[in-house]
One Martini backbone bead per residue (centre of mass of N, CA, C, O) as a GRO file, in nm:
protein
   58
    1UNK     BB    1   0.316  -0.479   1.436
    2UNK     BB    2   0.404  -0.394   1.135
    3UNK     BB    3   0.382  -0.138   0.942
    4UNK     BB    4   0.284  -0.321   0.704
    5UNK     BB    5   0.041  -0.463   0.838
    6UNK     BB    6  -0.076  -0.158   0.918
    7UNK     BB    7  -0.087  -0.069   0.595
    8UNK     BB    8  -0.289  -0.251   0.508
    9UNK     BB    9  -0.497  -0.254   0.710
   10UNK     BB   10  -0.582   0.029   0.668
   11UNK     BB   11  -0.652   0.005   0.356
   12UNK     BB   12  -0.873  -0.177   0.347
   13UNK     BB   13  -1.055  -0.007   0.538
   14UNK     BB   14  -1.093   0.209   0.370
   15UNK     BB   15  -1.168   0.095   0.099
   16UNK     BB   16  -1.482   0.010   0.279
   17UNK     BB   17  -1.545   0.293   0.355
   18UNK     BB   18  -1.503   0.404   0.009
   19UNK     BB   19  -1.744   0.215  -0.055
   20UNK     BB   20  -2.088   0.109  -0.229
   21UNK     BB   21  -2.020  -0.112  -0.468
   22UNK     BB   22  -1.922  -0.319  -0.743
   23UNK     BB   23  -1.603  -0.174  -0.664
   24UNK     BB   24  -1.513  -0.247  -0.393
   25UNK     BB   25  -1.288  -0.473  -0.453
   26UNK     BB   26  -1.095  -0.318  -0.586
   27UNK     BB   27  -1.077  -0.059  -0.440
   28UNK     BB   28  -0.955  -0.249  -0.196
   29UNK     BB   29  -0.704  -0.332  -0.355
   30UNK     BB   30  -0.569  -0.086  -0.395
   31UNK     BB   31  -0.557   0.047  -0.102
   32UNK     BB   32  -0.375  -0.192  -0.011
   33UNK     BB   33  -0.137  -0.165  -0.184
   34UNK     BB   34  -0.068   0.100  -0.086
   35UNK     BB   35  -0.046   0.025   0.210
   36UNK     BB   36   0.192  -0.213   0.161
   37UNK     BB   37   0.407   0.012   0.054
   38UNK     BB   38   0.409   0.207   0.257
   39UNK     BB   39   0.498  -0.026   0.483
   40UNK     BB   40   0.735  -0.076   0.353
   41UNK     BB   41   0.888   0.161   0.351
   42UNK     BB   42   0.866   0.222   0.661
   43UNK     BB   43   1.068  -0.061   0.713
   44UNK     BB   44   1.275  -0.089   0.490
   45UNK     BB   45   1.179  -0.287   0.228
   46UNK     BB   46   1.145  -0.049   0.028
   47UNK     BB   47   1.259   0.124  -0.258
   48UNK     BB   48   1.166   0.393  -0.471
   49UNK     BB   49   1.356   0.408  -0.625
   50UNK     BB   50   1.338   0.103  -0.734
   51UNK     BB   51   1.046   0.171  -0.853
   52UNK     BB   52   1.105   0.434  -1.052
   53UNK     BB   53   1.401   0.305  -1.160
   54UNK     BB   54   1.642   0.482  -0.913
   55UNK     BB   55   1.918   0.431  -0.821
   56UNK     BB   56   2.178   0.462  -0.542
   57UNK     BB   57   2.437   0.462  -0.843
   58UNK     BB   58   2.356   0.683  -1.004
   0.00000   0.00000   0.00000
């Protein structure tokens, strides 16, 4: 299991563990997504500089 798919699945278990309403579902797919970004940053498969704009030849 690569790191992008612990930090999906780390991030989805939170979401599920920190809500208890009605926006349970939102709130489940945000925490999923930032799991998936932390995941693939630390796998090297994306680049926070060109997330954030901030390209390596500037």
């Amino acid at each position: 299991m690569t790191a992008t798919q612990t930090g999906l699945l780390a991030g989805l278990v939170l979401g599920l563990a920190a809500t208890g309403g009605f926006t349970a579902f939102l709130v489940t797919l945000a925490v999923g997504v930032i799991g998936l970004v932390v995941g693939r940053v630390l796998d090297g498969q994306l680049d926070l500089g060109d997330l954030l704009g901030r390209g390596r030849d500037k």
